[in-house]
N, C-alpha and C positions, 0 to 999 in steps of 0.2 A: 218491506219485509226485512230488510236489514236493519242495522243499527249502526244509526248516521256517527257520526265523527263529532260533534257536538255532543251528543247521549255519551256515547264510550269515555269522553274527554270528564264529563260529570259523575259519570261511575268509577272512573280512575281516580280523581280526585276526593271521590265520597269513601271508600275502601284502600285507600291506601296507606299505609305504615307511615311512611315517609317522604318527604320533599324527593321526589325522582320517581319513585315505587311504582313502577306498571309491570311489576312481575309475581308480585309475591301472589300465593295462594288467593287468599282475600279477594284480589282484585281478579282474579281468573274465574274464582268462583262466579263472583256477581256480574264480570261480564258473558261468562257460559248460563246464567239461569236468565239473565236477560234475553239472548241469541236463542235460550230454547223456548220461552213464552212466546218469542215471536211467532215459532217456528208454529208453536202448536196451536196460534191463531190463525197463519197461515193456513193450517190441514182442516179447517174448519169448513172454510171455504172451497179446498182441493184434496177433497179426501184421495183422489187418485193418483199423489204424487210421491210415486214411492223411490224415485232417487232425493229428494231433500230429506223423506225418512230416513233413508239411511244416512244423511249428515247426522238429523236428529240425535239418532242410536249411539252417533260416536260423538256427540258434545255431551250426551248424559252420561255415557260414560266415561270421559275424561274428566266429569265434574264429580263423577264417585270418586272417580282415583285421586281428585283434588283433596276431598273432604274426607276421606280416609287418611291420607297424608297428614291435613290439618288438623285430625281428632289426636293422629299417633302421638303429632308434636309439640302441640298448642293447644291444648284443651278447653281451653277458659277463652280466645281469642275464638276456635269452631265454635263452643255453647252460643257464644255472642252473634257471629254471624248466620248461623241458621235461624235464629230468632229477629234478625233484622231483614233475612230477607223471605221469612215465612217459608221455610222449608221442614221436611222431617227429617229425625235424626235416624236414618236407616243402616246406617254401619254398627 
């Protein structure tokens, strides 16, 4: 259910700006939409597991607040990211 250290290490590396970058937006984003796939394959299986829902609740929405952030500031860097990691643009 998690996401090993090898995975995170290839999506740091696949979305990041620059030589060092594990913070910026980008790479937050596509490690929160990873973590929440998981998640909601996980509930597939355990519909009745409503404390990791509520992790859920709050990785989705720390990734709207990401991609709000990233529409405000970066327009053209957001258009690109939601298109590469198949998301909709709901902001």
């Amino acid at each position: 259910m998690a996401l090993t250290t090898e995975a995170k290490a290839n999506l740091v590396n696949q979305y990041q700006t620059g030589k060092g970058d594990t913070g910026s937006s980008a790479v937050q984003i596509a490690l929160l939409s990873t973590n929440i796939q998981l998640l909601t394959e996980h509930f597939k299986e355990h519909p009745h597991d409503h404390h990791s829902k509520r992790g859920l609740l709050g990785k989705v929405s720390q990734r709207r607040r990401l991609m709000r952030y990233l529409k405000r500031t970066d327009n053209q860097n957001y258009q690109a990211l939601i298109q590469k990691l198949n998301l909709r643009d709901r902001t």
